[in-house]
BAGU-55256 format. One line per 8 residues: number of its first residue (from 1); their letters; for each residue x, y, z of N, C-alpha, C. Coordinates in Angstrom, 1 decimal. Each point is the difference from the previous one (the first is absolute). Layout:
NUM) A) X:Y:Z:X:Y:Z:X:Y:Z ~ ...
//
This chain:
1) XXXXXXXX) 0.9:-1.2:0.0:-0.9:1.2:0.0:0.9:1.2:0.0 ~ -0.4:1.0:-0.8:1.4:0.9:-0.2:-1.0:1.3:1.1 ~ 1.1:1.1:0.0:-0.9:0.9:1.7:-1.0:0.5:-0.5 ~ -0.1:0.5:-1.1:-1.2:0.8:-1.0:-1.6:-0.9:0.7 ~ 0.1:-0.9:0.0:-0.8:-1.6:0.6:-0.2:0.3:1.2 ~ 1.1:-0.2:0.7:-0.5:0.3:1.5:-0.6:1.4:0.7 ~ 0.2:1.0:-0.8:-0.5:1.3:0.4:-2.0:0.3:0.0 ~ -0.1:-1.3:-1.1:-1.3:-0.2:-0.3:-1.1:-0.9:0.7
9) XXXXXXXX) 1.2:-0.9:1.0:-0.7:-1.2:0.6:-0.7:1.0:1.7 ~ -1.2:-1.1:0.1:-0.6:0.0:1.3:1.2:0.0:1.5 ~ 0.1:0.7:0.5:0.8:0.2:1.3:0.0:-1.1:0.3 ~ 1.1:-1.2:1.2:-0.1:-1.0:0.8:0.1:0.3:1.3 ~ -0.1:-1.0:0.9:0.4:0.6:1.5:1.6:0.5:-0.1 ~ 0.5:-1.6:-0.6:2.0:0.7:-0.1:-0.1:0.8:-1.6 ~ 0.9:1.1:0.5:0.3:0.4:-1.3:1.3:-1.2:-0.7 ~ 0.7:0.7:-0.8:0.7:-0.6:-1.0:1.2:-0.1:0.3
17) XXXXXXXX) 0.7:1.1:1.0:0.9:-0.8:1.0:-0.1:-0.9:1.3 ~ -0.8:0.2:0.5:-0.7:-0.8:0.9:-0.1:0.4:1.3 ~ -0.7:1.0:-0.1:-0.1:0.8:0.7:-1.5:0.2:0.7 ~ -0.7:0.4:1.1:-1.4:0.2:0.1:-0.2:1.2:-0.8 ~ -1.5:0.1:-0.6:-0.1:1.5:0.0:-0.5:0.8:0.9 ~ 0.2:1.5:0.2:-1.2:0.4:1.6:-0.6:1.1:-0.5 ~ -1.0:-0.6:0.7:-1.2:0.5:0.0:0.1:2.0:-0.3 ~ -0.6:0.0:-0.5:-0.3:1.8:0.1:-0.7:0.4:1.0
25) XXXXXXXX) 0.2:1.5:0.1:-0.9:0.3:1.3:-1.4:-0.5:0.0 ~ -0.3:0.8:-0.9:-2.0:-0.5:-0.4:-0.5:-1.4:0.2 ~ 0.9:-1.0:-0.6:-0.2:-1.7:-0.4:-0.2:-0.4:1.9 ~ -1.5:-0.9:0.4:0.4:-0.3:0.9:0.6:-1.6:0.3 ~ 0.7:-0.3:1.2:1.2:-0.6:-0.2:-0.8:-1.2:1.0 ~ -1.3:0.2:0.3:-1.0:-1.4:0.5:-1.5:0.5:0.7 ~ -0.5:-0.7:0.2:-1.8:0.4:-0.1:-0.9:-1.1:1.5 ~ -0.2:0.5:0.4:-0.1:-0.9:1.6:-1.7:0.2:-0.2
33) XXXXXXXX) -1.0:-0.6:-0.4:-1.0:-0.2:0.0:-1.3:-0.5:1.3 ~ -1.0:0.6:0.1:-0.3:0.2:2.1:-1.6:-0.4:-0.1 ~ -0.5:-0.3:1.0:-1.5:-0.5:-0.2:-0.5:1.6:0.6 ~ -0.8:0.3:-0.9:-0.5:1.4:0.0:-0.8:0.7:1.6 ~ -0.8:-1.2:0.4:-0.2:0.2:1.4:1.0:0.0:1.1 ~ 1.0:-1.0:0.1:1.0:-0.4:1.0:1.0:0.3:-0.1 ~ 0.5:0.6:-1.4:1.5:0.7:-0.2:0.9:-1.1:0.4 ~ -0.4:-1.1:0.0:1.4:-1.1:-0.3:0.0:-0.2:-1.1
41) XXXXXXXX) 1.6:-0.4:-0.3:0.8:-0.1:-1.0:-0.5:-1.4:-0.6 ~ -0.7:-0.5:-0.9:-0.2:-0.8:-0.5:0.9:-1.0:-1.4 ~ 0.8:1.3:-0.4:1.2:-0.7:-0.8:0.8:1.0:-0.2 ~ 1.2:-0.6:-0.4:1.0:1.4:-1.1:0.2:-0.5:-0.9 ~ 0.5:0.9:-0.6:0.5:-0.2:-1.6:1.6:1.1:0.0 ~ 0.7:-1.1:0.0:1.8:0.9:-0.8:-0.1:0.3:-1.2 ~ 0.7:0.5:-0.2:-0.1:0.7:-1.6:1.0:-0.8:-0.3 ~ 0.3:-0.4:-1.2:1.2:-1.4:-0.3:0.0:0.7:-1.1
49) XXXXXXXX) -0.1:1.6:-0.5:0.4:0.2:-1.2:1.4:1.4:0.6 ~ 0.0:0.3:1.5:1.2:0.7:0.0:0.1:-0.4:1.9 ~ 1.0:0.8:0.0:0.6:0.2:1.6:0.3:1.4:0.1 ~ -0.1:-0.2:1.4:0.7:2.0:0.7:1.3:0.1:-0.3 ~ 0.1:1.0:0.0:1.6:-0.2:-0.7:0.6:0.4:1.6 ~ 1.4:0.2:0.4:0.6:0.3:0.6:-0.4:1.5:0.7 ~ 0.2:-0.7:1.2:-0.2:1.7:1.1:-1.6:0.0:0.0 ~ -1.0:-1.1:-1.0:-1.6:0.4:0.6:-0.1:-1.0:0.6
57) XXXXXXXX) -1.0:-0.4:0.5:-1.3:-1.0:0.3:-1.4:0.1:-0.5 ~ -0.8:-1.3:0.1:-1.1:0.1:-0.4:-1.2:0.5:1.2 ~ -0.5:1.0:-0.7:-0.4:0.4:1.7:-1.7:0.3:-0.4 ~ -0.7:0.2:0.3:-1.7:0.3:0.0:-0.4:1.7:-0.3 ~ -0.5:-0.1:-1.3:0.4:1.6:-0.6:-1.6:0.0:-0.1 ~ -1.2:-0.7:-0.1:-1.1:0.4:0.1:-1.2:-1.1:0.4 ~ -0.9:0.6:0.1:-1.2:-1.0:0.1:-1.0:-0.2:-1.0 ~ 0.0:-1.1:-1.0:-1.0:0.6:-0.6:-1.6:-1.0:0.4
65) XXXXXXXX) -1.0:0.8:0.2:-0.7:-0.3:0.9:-1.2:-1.0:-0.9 ~ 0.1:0.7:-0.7:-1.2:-0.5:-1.8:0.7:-1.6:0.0 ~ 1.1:0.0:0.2:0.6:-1.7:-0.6:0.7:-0.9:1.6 ~ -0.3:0.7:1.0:0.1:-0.2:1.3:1.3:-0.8:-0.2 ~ 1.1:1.1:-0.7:1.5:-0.5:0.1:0.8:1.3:0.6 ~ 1.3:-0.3:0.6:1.0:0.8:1.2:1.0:-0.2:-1.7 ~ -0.2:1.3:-0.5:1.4:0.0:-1.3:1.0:0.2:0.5 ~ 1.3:-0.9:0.0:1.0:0.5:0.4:1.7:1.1:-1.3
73) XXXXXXXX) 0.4:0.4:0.2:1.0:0.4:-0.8:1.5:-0.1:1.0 ~ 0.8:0.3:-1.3:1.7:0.0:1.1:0.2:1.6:0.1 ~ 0.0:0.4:1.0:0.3:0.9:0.4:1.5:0.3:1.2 ~ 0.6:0.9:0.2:0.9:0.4:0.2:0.5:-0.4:1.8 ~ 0.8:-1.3:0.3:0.5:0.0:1.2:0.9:0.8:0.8 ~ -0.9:0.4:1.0:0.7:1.2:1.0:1.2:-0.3:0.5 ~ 0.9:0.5:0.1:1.2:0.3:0.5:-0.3:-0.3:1.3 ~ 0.8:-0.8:0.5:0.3:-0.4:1.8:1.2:0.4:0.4
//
């Protein structure tokens, strides 16, 4: 496959050195799903299409209430 090819193809989880790719800010990075009355966590879901890159974690950036899921994104680890 010559690179002209690869510039065209569908992203993987590893890129082409073998690498993870990470996640963008916006992209969330897993999705914790809750029973609408009890607010327990009923499942999650990882994102298997990126990772946080270095210096974030995946942390709880919103609620969305309509799909009774906790969106999480990687956001920026505090300095200790």
């Amino acid at each position: 496959m010559n690179p002209e090819e690869e510039e065209n193809e569908t992203p993987s989880f590893k890129s082409t050195r073998g690498t993870s790719i990470i996640c963008a800010p916006q992209t969330p990075c897993a999705w914790y799903i809750y029973n609408a009355y009890s607010k327990v966590i009923s499942s999650n879901i990882t994102n298997s299409y990126c990772v946080c890159g270095p210096g974030t974690t995946c942390e709880i950036s919103e609620n969305d209430e309509t799909g009774n899921t906790y969106i999480y994104r990687c956001r920026e680890t505090p300095e200790s």
